[in-house]
LUMMAR-393959 format. One record per residue: x, y, z of N, C-alpha, C, O in turn; residue in one letter. Coordinates in pm, whole numbers, plus 50000, padded with zeros to 5 digits. Example, Ala and Ser with C-alpha at 12.3 -4.5 7.8 and 13.67 -1.06 7.14 Angstrom:
2
513194943150780512304955050780513204967050780514244966850846a;512854977550708513674989450714512905000350787513415011450804s;
// end
This chain:
171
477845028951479477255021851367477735027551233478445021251155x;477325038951217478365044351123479645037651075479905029950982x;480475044151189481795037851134482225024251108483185020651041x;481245016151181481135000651105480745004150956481695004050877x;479775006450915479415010850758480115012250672480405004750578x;480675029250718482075031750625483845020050625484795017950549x;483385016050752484915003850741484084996250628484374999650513x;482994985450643482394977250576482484980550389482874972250307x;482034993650360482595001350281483965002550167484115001850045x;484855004750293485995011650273486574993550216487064992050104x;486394981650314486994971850319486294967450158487134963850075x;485094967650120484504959349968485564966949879486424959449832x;485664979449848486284990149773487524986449804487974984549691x;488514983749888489854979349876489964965149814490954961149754x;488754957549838488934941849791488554942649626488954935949531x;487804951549634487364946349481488614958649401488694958649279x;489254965649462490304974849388491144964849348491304965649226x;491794955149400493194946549465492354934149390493144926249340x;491224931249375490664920449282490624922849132491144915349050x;490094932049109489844941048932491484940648911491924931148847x;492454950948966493344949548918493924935048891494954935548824x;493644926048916494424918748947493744907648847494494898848804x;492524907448813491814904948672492124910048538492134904248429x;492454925548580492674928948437494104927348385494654933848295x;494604917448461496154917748394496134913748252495354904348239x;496624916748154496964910048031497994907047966498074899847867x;499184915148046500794915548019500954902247950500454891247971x;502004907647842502854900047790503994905847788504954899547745x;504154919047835505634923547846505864925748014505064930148097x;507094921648029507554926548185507414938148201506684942448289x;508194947048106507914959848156506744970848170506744983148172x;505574959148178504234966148206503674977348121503064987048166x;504034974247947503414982847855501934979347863501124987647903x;501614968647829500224960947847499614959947978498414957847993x;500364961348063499264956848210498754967748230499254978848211x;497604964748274496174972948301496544975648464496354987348494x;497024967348572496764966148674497444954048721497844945048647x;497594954348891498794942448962497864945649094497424956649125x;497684932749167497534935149310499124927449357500024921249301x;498854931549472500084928049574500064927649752499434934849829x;500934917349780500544910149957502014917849970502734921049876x;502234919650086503404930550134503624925650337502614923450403x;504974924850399504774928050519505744935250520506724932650450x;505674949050624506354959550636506784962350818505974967350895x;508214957850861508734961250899509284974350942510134979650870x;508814981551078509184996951081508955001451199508924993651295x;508775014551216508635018451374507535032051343507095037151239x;507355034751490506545046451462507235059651568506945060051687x;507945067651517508755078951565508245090451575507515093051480x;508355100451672507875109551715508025118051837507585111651932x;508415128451870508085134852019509405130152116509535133452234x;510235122652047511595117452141510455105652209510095108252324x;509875092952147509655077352162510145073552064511025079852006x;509705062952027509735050851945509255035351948509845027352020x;508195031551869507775018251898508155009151788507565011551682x;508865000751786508754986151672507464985351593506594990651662x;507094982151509505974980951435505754968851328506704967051251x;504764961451315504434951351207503414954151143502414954051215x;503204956951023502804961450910502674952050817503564947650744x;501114947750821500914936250656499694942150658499074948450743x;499364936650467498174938550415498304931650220498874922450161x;497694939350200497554937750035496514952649994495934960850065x;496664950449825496074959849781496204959249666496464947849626x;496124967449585495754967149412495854976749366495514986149437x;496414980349207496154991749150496254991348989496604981848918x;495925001948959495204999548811495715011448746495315022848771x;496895007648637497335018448562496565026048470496115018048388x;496125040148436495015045748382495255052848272494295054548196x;496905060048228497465067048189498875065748175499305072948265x;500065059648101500925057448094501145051748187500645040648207x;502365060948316502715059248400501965058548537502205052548642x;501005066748499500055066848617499345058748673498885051848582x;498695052848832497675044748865497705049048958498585055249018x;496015044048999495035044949123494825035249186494165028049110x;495035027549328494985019549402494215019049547493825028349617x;494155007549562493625010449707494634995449836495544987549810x;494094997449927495414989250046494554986250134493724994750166x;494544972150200493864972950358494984963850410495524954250356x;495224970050539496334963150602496184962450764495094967050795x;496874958450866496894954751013498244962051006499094961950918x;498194970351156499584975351196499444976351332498564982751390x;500314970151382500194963651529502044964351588503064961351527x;501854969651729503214971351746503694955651821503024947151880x;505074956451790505264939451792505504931651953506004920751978x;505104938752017505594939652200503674934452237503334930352348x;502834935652137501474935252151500644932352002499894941751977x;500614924651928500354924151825498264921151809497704918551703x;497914921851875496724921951926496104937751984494904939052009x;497014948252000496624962252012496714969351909496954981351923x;496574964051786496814967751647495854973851624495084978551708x;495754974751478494534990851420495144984451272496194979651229x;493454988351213493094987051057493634996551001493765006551071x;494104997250868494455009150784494205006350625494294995050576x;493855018450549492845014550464493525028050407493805038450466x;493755023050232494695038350180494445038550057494665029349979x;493955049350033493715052949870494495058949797494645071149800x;495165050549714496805062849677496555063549496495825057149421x;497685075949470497515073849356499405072249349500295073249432x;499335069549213501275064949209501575068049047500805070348954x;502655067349050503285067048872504365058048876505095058448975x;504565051048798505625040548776506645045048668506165047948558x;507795045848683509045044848557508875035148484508145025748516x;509315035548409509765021248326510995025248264511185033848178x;512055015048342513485020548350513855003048272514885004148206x;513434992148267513714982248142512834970948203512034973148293x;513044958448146511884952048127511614945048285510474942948326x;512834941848363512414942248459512784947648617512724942148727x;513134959548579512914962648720511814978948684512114985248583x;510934983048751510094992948732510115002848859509075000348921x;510895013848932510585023349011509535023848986508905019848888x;509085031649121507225039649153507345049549256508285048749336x;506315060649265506095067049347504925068749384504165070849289x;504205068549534502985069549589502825080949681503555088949739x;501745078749671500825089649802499565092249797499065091549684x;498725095749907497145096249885497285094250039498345094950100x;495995091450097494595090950191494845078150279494795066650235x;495065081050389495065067850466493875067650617493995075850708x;492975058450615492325057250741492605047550834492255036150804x;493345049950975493235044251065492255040451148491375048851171x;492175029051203490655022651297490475013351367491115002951350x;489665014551450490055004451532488665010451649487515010751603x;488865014051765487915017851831486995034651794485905039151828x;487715037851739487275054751653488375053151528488625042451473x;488785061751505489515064151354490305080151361490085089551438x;491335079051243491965088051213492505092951071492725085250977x;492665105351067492795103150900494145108750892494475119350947x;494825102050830496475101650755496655108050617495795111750537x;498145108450608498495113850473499225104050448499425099050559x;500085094150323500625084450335501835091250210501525101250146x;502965085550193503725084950063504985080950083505625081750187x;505375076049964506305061249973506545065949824506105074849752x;507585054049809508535052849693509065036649725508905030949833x;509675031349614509855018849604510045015549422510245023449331x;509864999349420510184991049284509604982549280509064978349383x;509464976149157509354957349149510304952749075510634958448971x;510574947449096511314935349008511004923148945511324912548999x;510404923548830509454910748729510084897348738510844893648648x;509864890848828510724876848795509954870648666510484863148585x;508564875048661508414865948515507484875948460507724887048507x;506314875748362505314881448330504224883648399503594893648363x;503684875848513503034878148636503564879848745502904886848823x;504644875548785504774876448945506184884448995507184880248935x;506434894649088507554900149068507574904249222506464904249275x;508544907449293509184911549403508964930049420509664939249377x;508174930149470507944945149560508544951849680508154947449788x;509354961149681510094967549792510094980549769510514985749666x;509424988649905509075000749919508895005250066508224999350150x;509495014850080509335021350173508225030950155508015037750055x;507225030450311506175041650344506295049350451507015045350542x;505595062650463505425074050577504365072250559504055069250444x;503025073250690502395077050740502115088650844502625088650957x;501255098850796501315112850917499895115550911499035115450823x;499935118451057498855126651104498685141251064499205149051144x;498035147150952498525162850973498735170351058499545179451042x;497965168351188497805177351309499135173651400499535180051497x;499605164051355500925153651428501825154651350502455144051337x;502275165051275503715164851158504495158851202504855150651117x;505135157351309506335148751402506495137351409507545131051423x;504595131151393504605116851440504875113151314504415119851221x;505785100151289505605094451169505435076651185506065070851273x;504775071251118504615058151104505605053550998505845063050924x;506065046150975507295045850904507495026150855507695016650930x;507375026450735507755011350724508685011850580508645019250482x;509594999250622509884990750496509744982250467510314972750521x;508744980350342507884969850252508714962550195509764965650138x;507934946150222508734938050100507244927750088506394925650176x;507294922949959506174918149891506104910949791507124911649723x;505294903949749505014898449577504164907349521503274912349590x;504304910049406503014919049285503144905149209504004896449194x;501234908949148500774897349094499934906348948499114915348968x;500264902548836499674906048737498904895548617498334900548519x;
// end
């Protein structure tokens, strides 16, 4: 019961992260002097490596984040990751990251992430996550997201969950 709670929880707090941001847009510049915040839908293509295996992996979700400090923002993610031989033996994942963005010209913007990831499904697990990636502004709201992520178990340094993201950001 619990861990229904905290998913129930965890899931309002990723929706309303990935909603707020995604309200407070106000941009008028591409290169995100003015934006407050962008949510973004993503599917991530990848595998999960470890121990001499390897499984195929499908990876979607969305999420949101909210710049606080220049370069800096705080986000949150809920996503499905399901290996693709069984896409129905999948598991929830739920990630609290924080990131900093470049601003290298008006439209293309590097980023870097990392933070807190919970896996779930019949019990749960707790992850370390971090990634790197871009967008690319096709206009003042809507722009092309590509990023690669790691997922690790601390107790599992070896295992890695591993995707490459591609997406829309919405401001």
């Amino acid at each position: 019961m619990r861990t229904l709670i905290r998913l129930g929880i965890m899931t309002v707090l990723g929706l309303s992260l990935s909603v707020g941001a995604y309200a407070q847009s106000s941009s008028t510049d591409p290169a995100g002097k003015n934006a407050k915040g962008q949510g973004y839908v993503f599917f991530a293509p990848g595998g999960i490596i470890g121990d001499g295996h390897s499984v195929g992996i499908a990876h979607f979700g969305g999420g949101g984040e909210v710049l606080v400090y220049r370069g800096l923002g705080i986000g949150g993610e809920l996503g499905y990751l399901a290996p693709w031989e069984c896409m129905g033996d999948g598991m929830g994942l739920f990630s609290l990251n924080g990131s900093y963005h470049f601003r290298r010209n008006r439209k293309f913007t590097p980023f870097i992430t990392g933070g807190y990831s919970l896996a779930f499904r019949n019990g749960h697990a707790n992850l370390l996550n971090f990634g790197a990636g871009a967008h690319y502004w096709f206009s003042d709201s809507v722009g092309l997201r590509m990023e690669f992520r790691d997922h690790i178990q601390p107790q599992y340094i070896n295992e890695h969950f591993l995707g490459g993201r591609i997406g829309l950001s919405f401001r």
